[in-house]
C-alpha positions as CSV (number, residue, x, y, z in Angstrom):
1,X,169.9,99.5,149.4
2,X,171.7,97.0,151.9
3,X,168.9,95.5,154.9
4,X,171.0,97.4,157.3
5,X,170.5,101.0,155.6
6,X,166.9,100.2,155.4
7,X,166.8,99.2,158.8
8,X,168.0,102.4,159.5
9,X,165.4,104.4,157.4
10,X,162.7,106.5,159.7
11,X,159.4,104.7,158.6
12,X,157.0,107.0,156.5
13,X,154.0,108.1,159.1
14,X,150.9,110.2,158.2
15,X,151.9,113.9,158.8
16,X,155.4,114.1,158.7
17,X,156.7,117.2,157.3
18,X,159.5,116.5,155.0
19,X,161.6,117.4,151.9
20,X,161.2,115.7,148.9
21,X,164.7,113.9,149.2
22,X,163.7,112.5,152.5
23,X,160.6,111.6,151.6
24,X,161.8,109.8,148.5
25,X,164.1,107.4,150.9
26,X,161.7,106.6,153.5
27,X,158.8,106.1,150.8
28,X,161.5,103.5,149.0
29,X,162.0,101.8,152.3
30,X,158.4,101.8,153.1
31,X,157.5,98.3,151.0
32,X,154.2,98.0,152.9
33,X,152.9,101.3,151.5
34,X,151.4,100.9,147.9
35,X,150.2,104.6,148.1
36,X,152.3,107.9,149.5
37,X,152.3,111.7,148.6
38,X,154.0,115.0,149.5
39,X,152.2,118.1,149.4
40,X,153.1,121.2,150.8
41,X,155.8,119.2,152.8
42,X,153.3,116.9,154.3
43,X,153.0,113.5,154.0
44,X,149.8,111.8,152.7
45,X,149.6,107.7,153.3
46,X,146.5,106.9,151.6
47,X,143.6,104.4,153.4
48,X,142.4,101.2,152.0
49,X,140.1,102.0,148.6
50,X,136.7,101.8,148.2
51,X,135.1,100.4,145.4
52,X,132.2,102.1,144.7
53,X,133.5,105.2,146.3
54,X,137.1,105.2,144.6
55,X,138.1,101.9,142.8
56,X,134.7,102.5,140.4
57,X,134.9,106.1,139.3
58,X,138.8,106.0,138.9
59,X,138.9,103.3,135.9
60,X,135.6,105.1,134.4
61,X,137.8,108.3,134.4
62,X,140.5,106.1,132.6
63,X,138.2,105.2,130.3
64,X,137.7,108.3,129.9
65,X,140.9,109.7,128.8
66,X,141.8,106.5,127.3
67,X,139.6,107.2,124.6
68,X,141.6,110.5,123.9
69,X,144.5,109.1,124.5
70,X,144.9,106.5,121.7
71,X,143.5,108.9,119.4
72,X,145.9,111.4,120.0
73,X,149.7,111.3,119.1
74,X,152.0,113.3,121.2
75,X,149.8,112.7,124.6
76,X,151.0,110.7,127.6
77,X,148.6,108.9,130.1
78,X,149.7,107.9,133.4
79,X,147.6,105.9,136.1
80,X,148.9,106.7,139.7
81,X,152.3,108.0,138.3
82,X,154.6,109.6,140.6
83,X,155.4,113.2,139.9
84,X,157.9,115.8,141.1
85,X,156.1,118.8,141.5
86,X,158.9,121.2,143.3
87,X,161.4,120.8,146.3
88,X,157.9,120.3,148.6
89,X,155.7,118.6,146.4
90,X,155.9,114.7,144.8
91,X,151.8,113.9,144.5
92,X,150.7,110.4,142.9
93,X,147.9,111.4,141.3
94,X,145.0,109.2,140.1
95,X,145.2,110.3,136.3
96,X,146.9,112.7,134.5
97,X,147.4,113.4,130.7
98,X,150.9,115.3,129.8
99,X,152.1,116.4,126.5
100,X,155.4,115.1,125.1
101,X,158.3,117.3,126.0
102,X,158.8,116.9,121.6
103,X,155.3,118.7,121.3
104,X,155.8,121.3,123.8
105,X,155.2,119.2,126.9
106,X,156.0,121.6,130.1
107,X,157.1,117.7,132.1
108,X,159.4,115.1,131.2
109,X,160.3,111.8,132.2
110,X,163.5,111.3,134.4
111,X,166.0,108.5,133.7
112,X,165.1,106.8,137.0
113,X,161.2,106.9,135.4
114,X,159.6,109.5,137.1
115,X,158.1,112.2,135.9
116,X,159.6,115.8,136.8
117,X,157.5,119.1,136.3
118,X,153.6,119.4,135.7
119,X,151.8,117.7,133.3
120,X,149.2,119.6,131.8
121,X,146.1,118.0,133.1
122,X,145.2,116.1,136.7
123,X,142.4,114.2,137.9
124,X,141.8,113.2,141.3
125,X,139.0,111.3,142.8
126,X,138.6,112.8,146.2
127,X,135.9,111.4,149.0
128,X,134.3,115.7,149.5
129,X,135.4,119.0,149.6
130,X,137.1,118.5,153.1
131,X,139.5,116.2,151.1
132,X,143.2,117.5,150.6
133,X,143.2,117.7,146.7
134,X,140.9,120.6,147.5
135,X,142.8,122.4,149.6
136,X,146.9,122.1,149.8
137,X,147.0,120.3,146.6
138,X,144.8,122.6,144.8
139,X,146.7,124.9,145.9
140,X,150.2,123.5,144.5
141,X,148.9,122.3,141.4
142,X,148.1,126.1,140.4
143,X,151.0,127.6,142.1
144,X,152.9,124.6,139.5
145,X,150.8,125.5,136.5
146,X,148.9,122.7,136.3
147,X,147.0,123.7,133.8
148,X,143.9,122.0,133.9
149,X,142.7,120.2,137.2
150,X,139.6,117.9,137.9
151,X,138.1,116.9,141.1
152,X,135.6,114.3,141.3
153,X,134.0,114.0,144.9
154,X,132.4,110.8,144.9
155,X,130.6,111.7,148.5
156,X,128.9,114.6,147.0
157,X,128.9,113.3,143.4
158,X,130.0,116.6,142.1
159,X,132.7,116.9,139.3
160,X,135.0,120.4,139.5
161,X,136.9,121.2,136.6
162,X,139.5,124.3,137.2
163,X,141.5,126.1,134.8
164,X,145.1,128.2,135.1
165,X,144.9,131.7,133.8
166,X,147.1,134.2,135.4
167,X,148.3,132.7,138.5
168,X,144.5,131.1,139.5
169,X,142.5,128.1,139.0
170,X,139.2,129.3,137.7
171,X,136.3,126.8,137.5
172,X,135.0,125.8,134.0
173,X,131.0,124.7,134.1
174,X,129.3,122.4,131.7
175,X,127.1,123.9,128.5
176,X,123.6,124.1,127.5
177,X,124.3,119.9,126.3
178,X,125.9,119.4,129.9
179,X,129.6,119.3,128.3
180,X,132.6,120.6,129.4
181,X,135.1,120.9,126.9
182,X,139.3,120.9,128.0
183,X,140.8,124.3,127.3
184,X,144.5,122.5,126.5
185,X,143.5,119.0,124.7
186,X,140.7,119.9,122.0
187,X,138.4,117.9,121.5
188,X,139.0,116.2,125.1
189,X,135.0,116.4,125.5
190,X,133.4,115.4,129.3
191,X,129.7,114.9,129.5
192,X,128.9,115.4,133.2
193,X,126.1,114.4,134.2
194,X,127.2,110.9,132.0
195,X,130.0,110.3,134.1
196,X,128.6,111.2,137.6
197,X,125.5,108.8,136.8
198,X,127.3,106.0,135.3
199,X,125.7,106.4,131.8
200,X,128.8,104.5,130.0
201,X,127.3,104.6,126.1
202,X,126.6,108.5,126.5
203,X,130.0,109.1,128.1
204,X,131.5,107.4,125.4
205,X,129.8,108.8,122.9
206,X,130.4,112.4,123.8
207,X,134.3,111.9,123.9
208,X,133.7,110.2,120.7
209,X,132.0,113.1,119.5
210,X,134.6,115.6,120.4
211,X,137.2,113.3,118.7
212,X,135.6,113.8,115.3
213,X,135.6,117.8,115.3
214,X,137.8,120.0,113.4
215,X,139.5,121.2,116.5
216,X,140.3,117.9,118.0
217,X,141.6,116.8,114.0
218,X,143.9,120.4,113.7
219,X,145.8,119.4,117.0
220,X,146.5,116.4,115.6
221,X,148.2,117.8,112.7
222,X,150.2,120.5,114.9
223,X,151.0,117.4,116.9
224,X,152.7,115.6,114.2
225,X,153.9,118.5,112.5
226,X,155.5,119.7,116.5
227,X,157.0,116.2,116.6
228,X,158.8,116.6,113.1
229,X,160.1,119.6,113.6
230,X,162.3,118.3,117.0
């Protein structure tokens, strides 16, 4: 893009309602702004992070899913990658874990390295319930078939952890142990009240223990044998 052009470019302002095409060029322009989304045809420019409120439970949510990650073939995870929901929607979310289009993925990524459709699983760390991943978002991630969506409000220090059947998100609650198990990646095993009170070792030893189950060990092998078969 020539200086002129970009000269030329609207600037990307807080509240705009857009397409995704226009949003795309003004976001490109917009070199000053590390963090942008559309939802619902509104732009998002997201504030200076906090660590303790943001910065902190974001990489222990990596973490997280890291663990899962390298242990499972056939699953992509992203860190604040861009994805084209639908002609109104292109949110960056905090975390996400996708499956490969080879495995049965339902998202791919595009040859200019975005990723186009919904990945299966999104986490967002939002500051309370007022926040927008709540509301607009919430709404099209389900309407997307995302099909598993967490919310962690870090004001409230609550953890919500929705799941798609038939056209809604319903909300999945930890056990009797205080786990909550993923409904589309076994053996992708959350201990709450671990993660909400910064109890590393126990966080890491309940993923660690879903990891090692017959469930988490069959997906593997579908996995593999998914990824042959392509």
């Amino acid at each position: 893009m020539s200086s002129q052009a970009a000269i030329n470019i609207p600037p990307l302002v807080n509240g705009d309602r857009l397409s995704r095409a226009e949003f795309e060029v003004r976001y490109q322009a917009a070199l000053e702004i590390r963090k942008a989304e559309l939802v619902e045809g509104t732009v998002y420019v997201a504030s200076p992070v906090r660590a303790k409120q943001h910065g902190r439970p974001h990489a222990a949510i990596l973490a997280w899913l890291g663990a899962y990650w390298l242990a499972t073939p056939g699953v992509d995870l992203q860190d604040n990658a861009t994805v084209r929901l639908d002609a109104e929607n292109e949110p960056q979310p905090d975390a996400l874990l996708r499956l490969e289009p080879a495995v049965g993925g339902q998202s791919v990524i595009a040859a200019d390295d975005y990723i186009e459709g919904a990945p299966e699983l999104i986490v967002e760390v939002a500051a309370s319930s007022a926040a927008y991943d709540l509301n607009d978002k919430l709404r099209a991630y389900c309407r997307n078939r995302v099909r598993e969506y967490i919310v962690w409000q870090t004001y409230d220090n609550e953890l919500l952890w929705f799941v798609w059947r038939e056209g809604q998100y319903d909300r999945l609650y930890p056990d009797t142990a205080g786990v909550i198990r993923s409904q589309g990646f076994p053996g992708l095993w959350l201990a709450v009240d671990a993660l909400l009170q910064d109890e590393r070792s126990r966080l890491l030893a309940v993923v660690q223990a879903g990891l090692q189950t017959a469930e988490h060990q069959a997906f593997v092998q579908r996995l593999r044998s998914s990824d042959r078969m392509i």
